[in-house]
C-alpha positions in Angstrom: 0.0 0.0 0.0 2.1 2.9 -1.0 2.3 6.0 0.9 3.1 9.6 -0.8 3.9 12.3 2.1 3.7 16.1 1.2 6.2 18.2 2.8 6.1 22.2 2.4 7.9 24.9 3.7 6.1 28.3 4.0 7.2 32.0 4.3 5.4 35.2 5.4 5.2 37.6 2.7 3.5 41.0 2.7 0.4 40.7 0.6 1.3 42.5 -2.2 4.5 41.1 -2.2 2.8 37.1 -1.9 0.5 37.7 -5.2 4.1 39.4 -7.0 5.8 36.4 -6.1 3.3 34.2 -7.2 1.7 35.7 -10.1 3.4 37.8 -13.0 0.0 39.4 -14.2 -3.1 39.8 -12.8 -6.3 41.4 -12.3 -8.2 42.6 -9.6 -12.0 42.9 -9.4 -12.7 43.8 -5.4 -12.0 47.1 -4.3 -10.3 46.2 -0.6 -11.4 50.1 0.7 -15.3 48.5 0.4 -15.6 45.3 0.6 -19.3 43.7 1.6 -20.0 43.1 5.4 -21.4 39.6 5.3 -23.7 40.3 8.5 -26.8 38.1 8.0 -25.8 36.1 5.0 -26.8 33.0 6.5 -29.2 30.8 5.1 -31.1 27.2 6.0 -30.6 26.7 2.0 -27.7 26.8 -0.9 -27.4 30.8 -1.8 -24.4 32.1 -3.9 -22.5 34.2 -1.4 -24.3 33.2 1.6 -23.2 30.5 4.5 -25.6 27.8 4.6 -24.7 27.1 8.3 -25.6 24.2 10.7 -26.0 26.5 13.5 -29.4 27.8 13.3 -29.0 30.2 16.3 -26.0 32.3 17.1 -24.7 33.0 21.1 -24.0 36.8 20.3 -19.5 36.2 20.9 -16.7 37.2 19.0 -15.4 40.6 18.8 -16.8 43.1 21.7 -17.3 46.6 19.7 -17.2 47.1 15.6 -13.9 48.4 14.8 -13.3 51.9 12.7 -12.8 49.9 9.5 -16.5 49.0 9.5 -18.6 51.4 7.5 -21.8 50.8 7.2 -22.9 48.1 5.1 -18.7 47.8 3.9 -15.6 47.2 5.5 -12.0 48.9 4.6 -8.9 45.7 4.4 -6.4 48.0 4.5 -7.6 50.0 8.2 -7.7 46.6 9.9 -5.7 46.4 12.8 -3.9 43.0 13.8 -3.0 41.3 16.9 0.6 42.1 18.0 3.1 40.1 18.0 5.3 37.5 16.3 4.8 33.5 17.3 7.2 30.8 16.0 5.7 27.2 16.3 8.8 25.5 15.6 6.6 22.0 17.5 4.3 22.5 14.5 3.5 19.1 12.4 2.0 18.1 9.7 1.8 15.7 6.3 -0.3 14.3 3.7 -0.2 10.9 2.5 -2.0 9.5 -0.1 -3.3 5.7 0.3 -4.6 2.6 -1.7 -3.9 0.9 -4.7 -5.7 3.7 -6.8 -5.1 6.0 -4.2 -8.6 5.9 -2.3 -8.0 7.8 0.3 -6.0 11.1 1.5 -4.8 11.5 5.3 -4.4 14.7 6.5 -2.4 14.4 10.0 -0.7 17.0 12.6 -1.2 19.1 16.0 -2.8 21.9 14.4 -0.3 24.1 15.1 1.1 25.9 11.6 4.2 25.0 10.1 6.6 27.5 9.1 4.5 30.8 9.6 4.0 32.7 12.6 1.2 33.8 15.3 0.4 36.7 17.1 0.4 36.9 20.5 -2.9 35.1 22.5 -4.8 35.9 24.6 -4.8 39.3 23.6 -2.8 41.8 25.7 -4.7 44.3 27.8 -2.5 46.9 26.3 -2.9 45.6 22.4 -5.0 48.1 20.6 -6.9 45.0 19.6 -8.3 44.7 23.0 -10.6 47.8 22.6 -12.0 45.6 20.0 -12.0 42.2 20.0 -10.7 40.6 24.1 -10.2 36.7 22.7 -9.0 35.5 25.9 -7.4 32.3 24.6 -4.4 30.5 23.7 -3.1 29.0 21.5 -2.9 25.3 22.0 -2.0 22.2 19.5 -4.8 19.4 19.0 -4.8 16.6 16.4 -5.8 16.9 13.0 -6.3 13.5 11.8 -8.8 12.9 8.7 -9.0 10.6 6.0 -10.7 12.1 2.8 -11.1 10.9 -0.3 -9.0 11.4 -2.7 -11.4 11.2 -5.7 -14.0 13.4 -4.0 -18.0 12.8 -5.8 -20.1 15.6 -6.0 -23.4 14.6 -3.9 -27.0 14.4 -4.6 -27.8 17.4 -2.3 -25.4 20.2 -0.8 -25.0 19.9 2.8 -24.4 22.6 5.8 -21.0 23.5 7.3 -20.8 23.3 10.8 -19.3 26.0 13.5 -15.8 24.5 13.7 -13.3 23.0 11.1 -14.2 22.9 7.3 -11.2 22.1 5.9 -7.5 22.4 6.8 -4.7 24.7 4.9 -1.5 23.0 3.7 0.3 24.5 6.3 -1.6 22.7 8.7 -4.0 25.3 10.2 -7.7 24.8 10.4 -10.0 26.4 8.3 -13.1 28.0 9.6 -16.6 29.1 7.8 -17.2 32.8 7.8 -19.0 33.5 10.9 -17.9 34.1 14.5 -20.1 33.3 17.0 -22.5 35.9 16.6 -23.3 34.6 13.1 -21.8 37.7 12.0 -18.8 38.3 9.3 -15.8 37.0 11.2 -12.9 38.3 8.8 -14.5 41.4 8.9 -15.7 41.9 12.2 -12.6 40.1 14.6 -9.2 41.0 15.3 -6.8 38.2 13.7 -3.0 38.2 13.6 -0.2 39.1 11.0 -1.6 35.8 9.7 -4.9 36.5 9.8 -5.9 33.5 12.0 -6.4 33.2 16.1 -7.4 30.3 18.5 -11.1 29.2 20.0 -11.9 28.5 23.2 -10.0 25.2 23.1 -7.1 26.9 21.9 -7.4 25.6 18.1 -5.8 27.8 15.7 -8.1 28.9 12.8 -8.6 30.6 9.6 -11.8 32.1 8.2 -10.6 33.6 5.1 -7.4 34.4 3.5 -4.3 34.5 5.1 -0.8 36.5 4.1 1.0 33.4 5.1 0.0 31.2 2.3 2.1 33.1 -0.2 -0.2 30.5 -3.2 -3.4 32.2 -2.0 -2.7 35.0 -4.8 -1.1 32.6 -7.7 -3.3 31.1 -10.4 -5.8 28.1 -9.2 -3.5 26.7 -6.8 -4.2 24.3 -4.0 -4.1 25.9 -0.8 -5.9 23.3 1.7 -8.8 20.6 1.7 -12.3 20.7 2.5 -13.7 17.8 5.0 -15.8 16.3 1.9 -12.4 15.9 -0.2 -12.5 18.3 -2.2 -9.9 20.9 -3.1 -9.5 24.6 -2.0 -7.6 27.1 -4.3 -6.5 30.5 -4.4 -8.0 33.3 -5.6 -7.1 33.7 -9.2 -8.0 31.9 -12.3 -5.7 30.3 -14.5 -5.6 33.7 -16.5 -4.9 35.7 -13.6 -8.3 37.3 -12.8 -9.5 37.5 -9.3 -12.5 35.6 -8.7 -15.5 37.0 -7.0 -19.0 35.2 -5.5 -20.4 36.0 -8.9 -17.7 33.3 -10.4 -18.9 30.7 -8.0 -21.8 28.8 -7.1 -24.3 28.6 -4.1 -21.3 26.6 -2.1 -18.3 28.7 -2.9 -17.0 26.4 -5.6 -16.6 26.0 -9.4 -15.4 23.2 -12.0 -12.8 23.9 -14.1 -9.1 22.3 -15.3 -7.0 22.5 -12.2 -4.0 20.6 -11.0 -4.9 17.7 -8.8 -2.4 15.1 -8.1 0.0 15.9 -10.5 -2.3 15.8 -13.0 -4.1 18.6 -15.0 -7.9 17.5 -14.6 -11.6 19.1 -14.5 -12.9 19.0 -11.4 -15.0 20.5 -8.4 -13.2 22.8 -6.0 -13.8 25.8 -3.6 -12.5 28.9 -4.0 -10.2 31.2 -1.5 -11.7 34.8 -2.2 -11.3 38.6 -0.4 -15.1 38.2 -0.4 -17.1 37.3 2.3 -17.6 33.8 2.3 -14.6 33.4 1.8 -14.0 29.6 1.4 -16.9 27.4 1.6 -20.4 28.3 1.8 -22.0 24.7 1.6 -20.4 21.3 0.9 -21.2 20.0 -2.6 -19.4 16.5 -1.1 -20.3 14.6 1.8 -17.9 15.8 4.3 -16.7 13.6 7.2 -17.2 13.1 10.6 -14.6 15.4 12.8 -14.1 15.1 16.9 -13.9 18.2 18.6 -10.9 19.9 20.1 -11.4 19.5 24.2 -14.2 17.4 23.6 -13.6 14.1 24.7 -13.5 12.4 21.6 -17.6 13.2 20.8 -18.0 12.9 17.1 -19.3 16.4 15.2 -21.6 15.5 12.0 -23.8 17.4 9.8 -27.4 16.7 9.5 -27.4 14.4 6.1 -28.6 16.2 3.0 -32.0 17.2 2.6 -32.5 17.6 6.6 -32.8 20.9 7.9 -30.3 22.1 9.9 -30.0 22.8 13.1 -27.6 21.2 16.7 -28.5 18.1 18.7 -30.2 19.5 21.9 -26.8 20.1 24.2 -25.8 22.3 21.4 -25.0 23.0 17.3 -22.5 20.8 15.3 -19.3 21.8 15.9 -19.5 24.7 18.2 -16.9 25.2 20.3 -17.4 28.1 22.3 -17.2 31.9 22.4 -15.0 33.3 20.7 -15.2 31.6 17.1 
């Protein structure tokens, strides 16, 4: 049964200086000084640019007062503060190995922690500008990531919801979030993140809920850049002409089919799409995602309701909610 590990190395790069590094030419569609608040884009159904989302009611977390970048019914990238600081995780792990005959099946293992790129400095410090905005009193902890996906990922009869909690991991080894905090509101827009653009839950689970400067291929031309729990692939944010791709490129889950690499080989298939726009990653799961434990949770198994089911937690709380802030 032969194994193929993936082993990367990762840099911080300014974001300007990530998409010159990765792409020669390119084109960009959002304007950054107004991009669209995603507050109350969630839906019990698959919408284009909306988060069809497990959770059917919200607890009110994440950050504790709008910040100044917030304008209304827009929000300004470039007048976003950061958490301060500068984090190595030199502990971080993490690999990919490919299984089977025909390889079947793709396992996704590490500690969660991300390798090669940096943090900012959790819980946030009472003297951190952030604080005024967004007090995430946690830390930063590692927990196993351990999923097997399949490798050859089949689109499924009906979309399904994405839970509060993991939806996919980056290939750096980070977890990737949907785009709501625990409020239900836009989480890239509205929470203070790191020079990464990530922070931890309650738990301490390091997340992403959007782009992140610390995948440099998040600005080159349909690149992988992590894996959503049904399988399927997530790539960056410009086509294979160098255009920036928008929600009105993508369907009601965040995704499109087109000729990407995939396994070494150039193929047609399904994947999501990283995008500056809320929601950012995946909105629904065309796939049938798997089964994930929670971090700090004892080993209880988090599922979505199966397709065609409404949405909606078991009755000690949603799928995959893991406690303020998100």
């Amino acid at each position: 049964m032969p194994a193929f590990a993936l082993a990367a190395s990762f840099v911080l790069l300014p974001f300007g200086a990530a998409a010159q590094a990765q792409s020669t030419a390119r084109t960009d569609v959002l304007d950054v000084h107004h991009l669209p608040l995603g507050d109350g884009r969630v839906s019990s159904d698959p919408r284009r640019g909306y988060v069809m989302s497990c959770m059917t009611t919200f607890r009110g977390g994440g950050a504790q007062n709008a910040g100044p970048w917030i304008h209304g019914q827009t929000w300004d990238l470039t007048e976003k503060i950061s958490v301060q600081g500068r984090v190595a995780w030199p502990e971080a792990t993490f690999r990919i190995a490919t299984q089977g005959d025909w390889v079947v099946t793709r396992t996704l293992e590490g500690n969660g922690l991300p390798v090669d790129t940096p943090t900012g400095s959790f819980p946030i410090a009472h003297d951190d500008p952030a604080f005024q905005i967004d007090r995430n009193p946690n830390a930063i902890a590692p927990h196993q990531i351990l999923l097997a996906l399949p490798s050859n990922p089949k689109l499924a009869a009906e979309s399904a919801c994405v839970p509060m909690g993991m939806i996919g991991v980056a290939l750096n080894g980070v977890a990737v979030y949907n785009a709501l905090d625990d409020g239900g509101r836009d989480a890239v827009a509205h929470e203070v993140q790191d020079i990464c653009n990530g922070h931890p839950q309650m738990q301490g689970q390091y997340h992403y809920h959007g782009p992140s400067a610390c995948l440099p291929n998040q600005t080159a031309n349909e690149t992988l850049i992590g894996y959503a729990l049904d399988g399927f692939g997530i790539y960056s944010m410009y086509d294979a002409q160098g255009r920036e791709l928008t929600d009105a490129d993508l369907d009601e889950c965040h995704g499109r089919t087109s000729e990407v690499l995939w396994d070494g080989s150039r193929v047609s298939i399904y994947h999501y799409v990283l995008t500056r726009e809320y929601p950012y990653t995946v909105g629904c799961f065309r796939g049938t995602p798997v089964r994930i434990a929670r971090p700090g949770g004892g080993g209880r198994m988090d599922r979505m309701p199966p397709p065609g089911m409404p949405p909606g937690g078991p009755p000690d709380g949603p799928p995959g909610s893991f406690g303020p802030p998100n």
